[in-house]
N, C-alpha and C positions, 0 to 999 in steps of 0.2 A: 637536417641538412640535405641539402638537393643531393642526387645519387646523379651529378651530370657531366662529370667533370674528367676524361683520364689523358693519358700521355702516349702518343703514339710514336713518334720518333724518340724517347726516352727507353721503352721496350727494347725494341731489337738491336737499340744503339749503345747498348750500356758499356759494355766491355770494351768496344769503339773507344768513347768517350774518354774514357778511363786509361787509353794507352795516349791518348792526343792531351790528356789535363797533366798527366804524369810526365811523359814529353816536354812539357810547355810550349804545342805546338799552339800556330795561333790559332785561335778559339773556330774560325770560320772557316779552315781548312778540316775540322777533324769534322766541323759540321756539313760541308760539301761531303766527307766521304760518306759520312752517313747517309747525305740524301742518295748518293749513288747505289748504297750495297742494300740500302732497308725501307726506300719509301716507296715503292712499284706498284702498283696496284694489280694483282693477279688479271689474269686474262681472261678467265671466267670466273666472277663473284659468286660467291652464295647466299649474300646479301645484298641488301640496297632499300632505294624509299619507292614508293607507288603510291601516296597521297602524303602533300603537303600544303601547310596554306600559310600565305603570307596573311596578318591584322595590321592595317591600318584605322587605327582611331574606331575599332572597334567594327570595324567590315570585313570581311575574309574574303581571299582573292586567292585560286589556286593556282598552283602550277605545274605540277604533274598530274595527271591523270582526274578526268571529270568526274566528280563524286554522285552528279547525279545530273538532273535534267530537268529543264523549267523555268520559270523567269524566278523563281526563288533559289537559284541556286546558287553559290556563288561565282562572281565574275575570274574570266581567267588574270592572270597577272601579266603576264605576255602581251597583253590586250592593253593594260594601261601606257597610253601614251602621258599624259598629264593626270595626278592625283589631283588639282587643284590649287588655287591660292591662298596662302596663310600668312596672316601678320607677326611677325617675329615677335613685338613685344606680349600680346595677349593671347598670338593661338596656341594650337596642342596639334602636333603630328605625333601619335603617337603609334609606336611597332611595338609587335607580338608575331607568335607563329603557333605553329603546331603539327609538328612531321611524322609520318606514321612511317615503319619501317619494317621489312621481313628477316627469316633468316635461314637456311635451311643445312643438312650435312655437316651438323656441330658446328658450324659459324655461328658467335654472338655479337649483335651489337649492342657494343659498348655504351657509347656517347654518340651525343648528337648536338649541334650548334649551326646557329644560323650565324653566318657571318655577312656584315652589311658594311656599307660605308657611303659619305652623305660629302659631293665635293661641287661648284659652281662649274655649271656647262663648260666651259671655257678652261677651266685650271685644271692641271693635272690632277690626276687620282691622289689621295690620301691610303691610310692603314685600313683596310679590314679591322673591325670591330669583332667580337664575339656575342652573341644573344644566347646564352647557354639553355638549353631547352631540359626540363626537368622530364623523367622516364615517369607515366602516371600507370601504365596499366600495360602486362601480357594478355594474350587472345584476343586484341582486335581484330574486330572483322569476322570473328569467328575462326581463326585460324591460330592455334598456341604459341606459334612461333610466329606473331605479327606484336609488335609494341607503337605504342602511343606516346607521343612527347609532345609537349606544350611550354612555351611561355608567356603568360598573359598577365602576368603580375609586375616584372621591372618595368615595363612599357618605357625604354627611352624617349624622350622628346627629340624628333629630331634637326627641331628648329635649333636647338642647341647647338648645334654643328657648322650653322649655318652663318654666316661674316655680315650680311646686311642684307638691303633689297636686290633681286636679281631670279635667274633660273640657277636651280640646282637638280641635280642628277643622284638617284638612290639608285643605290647598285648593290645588289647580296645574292647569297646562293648558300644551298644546306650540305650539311657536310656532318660526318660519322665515323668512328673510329670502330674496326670488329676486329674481333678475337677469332683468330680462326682455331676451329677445333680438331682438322686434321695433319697437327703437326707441321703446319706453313705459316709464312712471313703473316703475322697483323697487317692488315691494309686501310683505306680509308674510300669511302663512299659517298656519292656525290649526288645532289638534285641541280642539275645545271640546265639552262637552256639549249638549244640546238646548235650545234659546234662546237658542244662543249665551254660554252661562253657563261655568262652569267646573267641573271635577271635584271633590266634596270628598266625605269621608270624618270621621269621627274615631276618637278612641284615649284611655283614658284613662292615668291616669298617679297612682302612688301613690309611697311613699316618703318621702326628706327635704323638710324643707323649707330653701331657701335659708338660709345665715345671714345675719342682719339688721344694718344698722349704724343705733346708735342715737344716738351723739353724746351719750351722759351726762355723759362728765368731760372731754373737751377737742375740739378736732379733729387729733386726731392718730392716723394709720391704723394706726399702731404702738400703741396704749394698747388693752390686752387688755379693760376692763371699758368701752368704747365699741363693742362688740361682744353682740348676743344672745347668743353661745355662750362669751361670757369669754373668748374666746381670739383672735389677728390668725388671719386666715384665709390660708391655704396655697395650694399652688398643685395640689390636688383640693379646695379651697372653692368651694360655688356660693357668692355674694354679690350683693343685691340692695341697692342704695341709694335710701331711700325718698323720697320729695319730703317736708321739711320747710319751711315758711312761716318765715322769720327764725331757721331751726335750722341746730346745726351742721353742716356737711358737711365727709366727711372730708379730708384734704388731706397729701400726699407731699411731703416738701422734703428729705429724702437717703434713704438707705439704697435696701433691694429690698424690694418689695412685692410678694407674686405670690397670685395669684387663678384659679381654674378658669373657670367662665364669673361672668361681670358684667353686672350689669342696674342701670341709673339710671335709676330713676323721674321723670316729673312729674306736672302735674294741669291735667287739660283745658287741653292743650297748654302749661303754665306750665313751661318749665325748672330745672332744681337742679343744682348740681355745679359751677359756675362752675368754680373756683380748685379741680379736683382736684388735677392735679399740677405740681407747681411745682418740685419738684429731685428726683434720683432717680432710678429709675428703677419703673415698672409691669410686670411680665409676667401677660402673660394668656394661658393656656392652653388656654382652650376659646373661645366664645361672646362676644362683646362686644354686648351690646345698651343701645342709647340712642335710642328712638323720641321723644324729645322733646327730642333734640338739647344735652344737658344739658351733656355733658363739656367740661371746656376745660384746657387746658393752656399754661402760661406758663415753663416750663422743664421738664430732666429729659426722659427718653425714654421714651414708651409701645411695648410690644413686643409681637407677639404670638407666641410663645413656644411654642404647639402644632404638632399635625399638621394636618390640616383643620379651619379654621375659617371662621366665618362671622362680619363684625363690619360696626357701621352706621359710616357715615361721621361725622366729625368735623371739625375746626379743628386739626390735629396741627401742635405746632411740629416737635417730631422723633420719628420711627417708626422702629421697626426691625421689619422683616420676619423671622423667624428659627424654627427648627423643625419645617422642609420643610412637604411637603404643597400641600394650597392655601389661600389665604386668598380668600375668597369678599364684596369689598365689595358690598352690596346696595344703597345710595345714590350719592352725590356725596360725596368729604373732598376737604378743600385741607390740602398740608404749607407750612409759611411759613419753615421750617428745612431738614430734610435728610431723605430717604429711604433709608434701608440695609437692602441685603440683605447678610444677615451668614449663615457657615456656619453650618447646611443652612439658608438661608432658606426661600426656595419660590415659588409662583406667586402672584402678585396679581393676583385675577381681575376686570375690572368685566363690570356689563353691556355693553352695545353697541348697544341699538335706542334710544338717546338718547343725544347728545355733549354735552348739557350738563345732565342730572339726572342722568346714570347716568357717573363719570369723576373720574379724579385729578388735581386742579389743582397747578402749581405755583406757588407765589408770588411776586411779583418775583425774589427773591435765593435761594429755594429750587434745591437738588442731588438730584440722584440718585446713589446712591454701590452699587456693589458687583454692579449688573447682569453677568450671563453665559449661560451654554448653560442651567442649570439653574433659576438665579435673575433673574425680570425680569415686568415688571407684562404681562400679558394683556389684551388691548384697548383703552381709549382713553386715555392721557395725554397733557395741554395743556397749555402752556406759557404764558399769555395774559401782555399790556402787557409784552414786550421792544420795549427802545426800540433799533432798529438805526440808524446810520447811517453814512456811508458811510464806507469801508477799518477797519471796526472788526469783527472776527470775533467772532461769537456764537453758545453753543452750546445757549445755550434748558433751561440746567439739567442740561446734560449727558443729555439725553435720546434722543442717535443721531442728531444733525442739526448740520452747523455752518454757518454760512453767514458770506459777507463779500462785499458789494455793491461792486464799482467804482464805478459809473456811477449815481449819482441814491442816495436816501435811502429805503429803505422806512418807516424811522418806528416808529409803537410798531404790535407785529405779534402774532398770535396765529398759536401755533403749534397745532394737532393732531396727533398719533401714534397710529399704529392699527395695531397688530400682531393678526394672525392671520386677516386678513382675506386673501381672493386674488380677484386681477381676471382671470374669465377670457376669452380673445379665441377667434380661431377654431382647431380642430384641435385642438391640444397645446399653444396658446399662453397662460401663464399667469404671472402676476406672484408674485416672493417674498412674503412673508408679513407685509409691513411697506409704511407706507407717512407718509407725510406730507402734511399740509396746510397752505399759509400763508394766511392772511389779513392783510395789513399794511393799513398806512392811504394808505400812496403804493405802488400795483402794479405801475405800468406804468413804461414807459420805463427800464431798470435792466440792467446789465450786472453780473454777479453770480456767484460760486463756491457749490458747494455740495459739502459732506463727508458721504456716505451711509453711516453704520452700520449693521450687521446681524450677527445674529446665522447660526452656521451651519447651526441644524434652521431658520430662516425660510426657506433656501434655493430650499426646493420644487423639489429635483431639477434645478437648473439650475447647470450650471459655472459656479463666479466667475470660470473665465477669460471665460467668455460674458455677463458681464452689462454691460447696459446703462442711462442714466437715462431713465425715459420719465414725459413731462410730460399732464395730461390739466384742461384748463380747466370741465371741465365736474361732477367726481366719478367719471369712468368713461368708455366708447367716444364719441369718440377717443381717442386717444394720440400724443401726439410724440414720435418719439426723437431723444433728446440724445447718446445715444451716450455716450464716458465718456473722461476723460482719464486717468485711473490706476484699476486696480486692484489690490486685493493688501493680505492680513491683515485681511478685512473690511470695509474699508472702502472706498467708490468716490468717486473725487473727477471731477467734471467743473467747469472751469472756461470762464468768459468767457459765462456763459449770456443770452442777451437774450431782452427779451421780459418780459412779466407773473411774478411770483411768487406774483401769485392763483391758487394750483391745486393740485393732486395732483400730488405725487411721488412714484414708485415704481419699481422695478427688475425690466427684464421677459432673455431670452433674445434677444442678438443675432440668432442663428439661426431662431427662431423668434417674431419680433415680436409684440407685441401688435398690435391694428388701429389702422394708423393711415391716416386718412383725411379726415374732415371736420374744420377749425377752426372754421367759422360756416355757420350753413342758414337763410337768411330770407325769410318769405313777406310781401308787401305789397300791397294794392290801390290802382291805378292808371287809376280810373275804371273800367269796367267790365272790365276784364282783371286779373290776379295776375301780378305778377312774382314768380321765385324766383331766389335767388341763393344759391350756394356756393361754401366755397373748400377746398381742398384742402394741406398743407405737404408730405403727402409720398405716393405712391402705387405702393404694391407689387402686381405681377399684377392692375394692374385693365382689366375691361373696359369699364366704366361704369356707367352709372348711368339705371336706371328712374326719370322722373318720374311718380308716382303723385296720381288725386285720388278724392274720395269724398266724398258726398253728406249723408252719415249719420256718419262717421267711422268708420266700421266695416268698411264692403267697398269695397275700393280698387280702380280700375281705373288701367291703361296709360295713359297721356296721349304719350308720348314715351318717346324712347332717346336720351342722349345720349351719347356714346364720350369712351374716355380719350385724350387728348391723345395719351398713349402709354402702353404698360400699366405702366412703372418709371419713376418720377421721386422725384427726391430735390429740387426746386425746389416752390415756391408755385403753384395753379393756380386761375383763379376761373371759375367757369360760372352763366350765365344762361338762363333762360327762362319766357318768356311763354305765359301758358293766356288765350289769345283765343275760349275758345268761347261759345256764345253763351246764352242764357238759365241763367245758374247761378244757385243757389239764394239764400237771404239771406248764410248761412255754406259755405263749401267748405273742406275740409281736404286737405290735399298731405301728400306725404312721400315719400323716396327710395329707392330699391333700389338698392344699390350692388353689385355683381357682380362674381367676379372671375375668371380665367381658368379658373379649375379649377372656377366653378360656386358654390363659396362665396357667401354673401349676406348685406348688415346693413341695416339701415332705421334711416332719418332722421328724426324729426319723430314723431307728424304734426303742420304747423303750421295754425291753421285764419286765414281771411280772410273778413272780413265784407264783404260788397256791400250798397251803400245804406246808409240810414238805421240804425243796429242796433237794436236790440228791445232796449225801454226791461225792467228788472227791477227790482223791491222786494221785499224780506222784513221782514216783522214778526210778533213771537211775544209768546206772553200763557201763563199769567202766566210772569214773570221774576222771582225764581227761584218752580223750579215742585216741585210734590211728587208728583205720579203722570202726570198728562197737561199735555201743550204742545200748543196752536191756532196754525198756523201761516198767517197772509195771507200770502200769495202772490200778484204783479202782475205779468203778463209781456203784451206785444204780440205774440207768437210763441206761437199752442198748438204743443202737442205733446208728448211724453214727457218726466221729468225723473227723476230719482235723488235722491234724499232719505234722508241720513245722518245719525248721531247721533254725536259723535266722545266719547270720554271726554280725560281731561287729559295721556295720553300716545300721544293718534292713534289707541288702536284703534276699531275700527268696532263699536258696541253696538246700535243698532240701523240698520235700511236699509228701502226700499219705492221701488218704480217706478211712481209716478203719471202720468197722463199728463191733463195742466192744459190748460183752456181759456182762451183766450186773452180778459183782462181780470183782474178780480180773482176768486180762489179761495182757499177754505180748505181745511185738511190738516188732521188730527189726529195726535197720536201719545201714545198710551195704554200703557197698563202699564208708568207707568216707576218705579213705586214699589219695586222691587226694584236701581233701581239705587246706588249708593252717594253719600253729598251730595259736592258736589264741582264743579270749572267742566265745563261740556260744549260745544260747540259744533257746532252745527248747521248742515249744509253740505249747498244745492241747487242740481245742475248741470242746467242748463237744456239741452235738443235743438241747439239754436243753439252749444255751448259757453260760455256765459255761464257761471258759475260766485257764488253767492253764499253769504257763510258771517254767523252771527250767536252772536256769544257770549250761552251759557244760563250757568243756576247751578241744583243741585239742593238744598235745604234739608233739615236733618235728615226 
């Protein structure tokens, strides 16, 4: 299985999530504050890319940094103004990549994906696609901590994409999720062009045009003269479905239906297609496009029926997966019925830098049917509102999780599933390629079984006679182990587990544990002193632990050493101490080094503590919504430097500047944003102090 795949707003957003699902807050509110408190990207990286190449049809075009020199070398991408002409029904544009990446100061990256998307000069942009780029090799370049990623194998066509004769516009940029290793926010890394913009190109395209459905004599998909071409179309028919105002749209109630790619129309945002299919069954061969959410389906089984395809999300009561390859969802679908992978099905891919725009829902009473080694969905499938209670086993849709609580009621729970992601610890320590999330509504207090399925490429080179359950309350470092009452055939059962089922579960190497070490790190002020307090469940080779503090947040010093109790414990440990020095600033930030006998090291924190009165902040912005520039008030008691971000609607960073504000009221400008797309944006200023203030914008056509 590809090692390509992990979840970056699902990390630091867990607990988040978990109080906005329990809430019943609405779903895009708990996901805005997430973007606000966890998606930032640090202000100095430790990572990033320094050679990457876009493949077209088997050419290589770079875009960061020149590999070498010569007329054999390859052409830049920036440089393509026109790829060429290509006939929709007979040619091949075919994409690949291959991004090479650094890391250094215990950042690792994780993941890497090329995201691209294929829309006519003239019409608005469509979704970002994923090209998920598989990890082949450390020490590129000769340097240990330089990795290689590639993908030359799905090669989408990206005539597929494409509606008929005309110019069309290819637009992508590479993108990476890292693990930071000293104890800060995961972030995400980017190959963009200059302005932080993204690479595009275009190509035109000549040939057929789609056959049209016209709805003259009935709605029925099978009635040859409800067709432009007088004939039902086949399964090498493009077919496009137009948006009709009170016309009819076609509609499936037995037989087979099969179609090449599929495009359903609407109008400025207006849906059609309600009542596609209704009994029957649909196969689709190529392409499934529905950017205005049009499809619905009320019976019968939609299939997608080719080799690599790429299809939008939908309301599917039943899907079948079928005709290898991969199948590439670029949105959100919910199934309310059943999922089958059926022979050769193949891979269902989602994105993975969002758990709840980018992800396969299941529906209360929805199944998974036909999962194996070859056939099984790729990154994030949820299970949300199972109602657990107690001595009642549930298996969350058959999705590789069962669970049955003793002790106490979880309640109605949301599950997460996230394959292909790996956690890694120190050394060679690293987690299979699967993991779970619960969020219930009752977490704590529960004495609990849990049935861990896996597949055997998730393995990740660790013996299942070695594996163990390891619990992590936070998305990541800590880790508990739970160790495992059976293993064998796949599956790991640990029973009698107490404790919260608010968390990450995953499966690391008894042998070589992941870290387990901190359960809680808390800083507080106490008059003019900070207490910190930590505790520990369980402690392999430690020596101790660095109390660390810092002025700036930035450059840490020594404050103390405190020693492990004893370097191996398998019991609960808490530790305290007191930073009694004398004149600190208004905010001080602490955090810990934990050390372990071989020299190994992880950091904690940092958590910051405010002394005195804190420093009052406001933000206010004009206009709302704005169309090139935003006037920013800004009120802070505290001058001193700030970082001023512009976030778009799925966290990335579009614009950034380091002002440094005097203390009372100031204004900030932010100019040239007429190039950005209309849409919600939100604006986010971290103050010197660690204050932190965000305000939601809106950009108008």
């Amino acid at each position: 299985m590809q090692n390509i795949l992990y979840l970056h707003l699902f990390v630091p957003c867990l607990q988040v999530l978990r109080i906005f699902w329990t809430q019943k807050a609405v779903p895009t509110t708990g996901l805005l504050f997430c973007l606000l408190t966890g998606f930032a990207q640090p202000a100095a990286a430790d990572a990033g890319f320094y050679k990457d190449f876009v493949i077209i049809n088997g050419t290589t075009y770079y875009t960061i940094t020149t590999p070498c020199n010569g007329p054999a070398c390859p052409r830049p991408f920036s440089g393509l103004r026109n790829i060429g002409s290509f006939d929709r029904g007979s040619g091949q544009l075919r994409l690949g990549a291959e991004a090479n990446t650094f890391n250094t100061n215990g950042d690792d990256v994780q993941s890497v994906q090329l995201f691209y998307r294929v829309y006519a000069e003239n019409d608005a942009p469509g979704t970002f696609v994923p090209l998920n780029l598989e990890f082949q090799a450390a020490g590129a370049d000769g340097s240990l901590n330089n990795k290689r990623w590639t993908n030359t194998t799905t090669s989408p066509n990206l005539l597929a994409a494409t509606s008929g004769p005309g110019r069309y516009v290819l637009e992508l940029y590479f993108q990476g999720t890292v693990i930071a290793g000293n104890g800060a926010a995961d972030y995400d890394i980017f190959d963009r062009a200059r302005n932080n913009t993204t690479y595009t190109t275009t190509f035109d395209v000549t040939g057929s045009v789609p056959v049209q459905w016209l709805g003259t004599t009935n709605d029925n998909w099978f009635t040859a003269s409800n067709w432009s071409t007088g004939t039902v179309p086949t399964a090498t028919t493009d077919v496009t479905v137009g948006y009709f105002q009170g016309g009819r749209y076609p509609t499936i109630r037995s037989g087979v239906a099969q179609v090449r790619t599929l495009r359903i129309e609407g109008n400025n945002g207006v849906m059609g297609a309600r009542n596609f299919l209704q009994g029957g069954e649909l196969r689709v061969f190529g392409d499934f496009q529905d950017p205005h959410g049009g499809f619905g389906q009320t019976g019968g089984v939609f299939t997608l029926a080719g080799g690599t395809q790429t299809f939008d999300g939908a309301v599917f009561r039943s899907i079948r997966i079928q005709g290898g390859g991969t199948k590439t969802l670029t949105n959100r679908m919910e199934v309310t019925n059943r999922l089958t992978f059926a022979e050769p099905g193949g891979v269902l891919v989602t994105r993975t830098d969002n758990s709840i725009l980018y992800n396969v829902d299941l529906g209360t009473s929805a199944q998974v049917e036909g999962e194996n080694e070859d056939n099984y969905v790729l990154g994030i499938l949820r299970a949300p509102d199972r109602r657990l209670e107690r001595f009642e086993t549930n298996s969350f849709g058959n999705i590789g999780i069962s669970l049955m609580a003793e002790g106490g009621s979880p309640g109605t729970t949301l599950v997460t599933r996230l394959t292909g992601f790996v956690y890694n610890g120190a050394g060679n320590s690293v987690s299979v390629k699967r993991s779970f999330a619960f969020t219930p509504a009752n977490p704590d207090n529960l004495d609990f079984t849990l049935g861990f399925r896996y597949l055997t490429g998730e393995l990740n080179g660790i013996l299942e006679s070695n594996l163990v359950l390891f619990r992590s309350l936070t998305g990541g470092t800590p880790f508990q182990n739970l160790s495992a009452t059976t293993v064998a055939s796949n599956v790991l059962i640990r029973r009698n587990i107490p404790g919260t089922l608010a968390a990450v579960f995953t499966l690391g190497d008894r042998t070589v544990p992941l870290p387990v070490t901190l359960t809680h790190f808390t800083a507080v002020a106490q008059g003019p002193d900070a207490v910190l307090t930590w505790a520990t469940a369980q402690e392999t080779n430690s020596q101790g632990f660095d109390v660390q503090a810092s002025d700036d947040g930035t450059t840490f010093r020594k404050l103390a050493f405190m020693p492990s109790a004893t370097p191996n414990s398998s019991s609960a440990r808490t530790y305290q101490y007191r930073d009694a020095e004398a004149n600190k600033p208004g905010v001080r930030y602490y955090r810990l080094r934990q050390i372990d006998l071989d020299g190994q090291e992880y950091f904690y924190g940092p958590k910051s503590v405010a002394f005195g009165a804190p420093a009052a902040v406001a933000l206010r912005a004009y206009p709302n919504p704005f169309a090139s520039t935003v006037t920013l008030d800004l009120q802070t008691t505290a001058a001193g430097p700030a970082t001023v971000s512009l976030l778009d609607e799925v966290g990335r960073r579009v614009r950034r500047s380091q002002p440094t504000l005097p203390a009372g009221t100031s204004s900030l400008q932010l100019a040239e944003l007429q190039g950005l797309s209309p849409g919600l944006y939100v604006v986010q200023v971290r103050y010197h102090n660690g204050q932190t203030r965000h305000l939601r914008l809106s950009k108008e056509q």
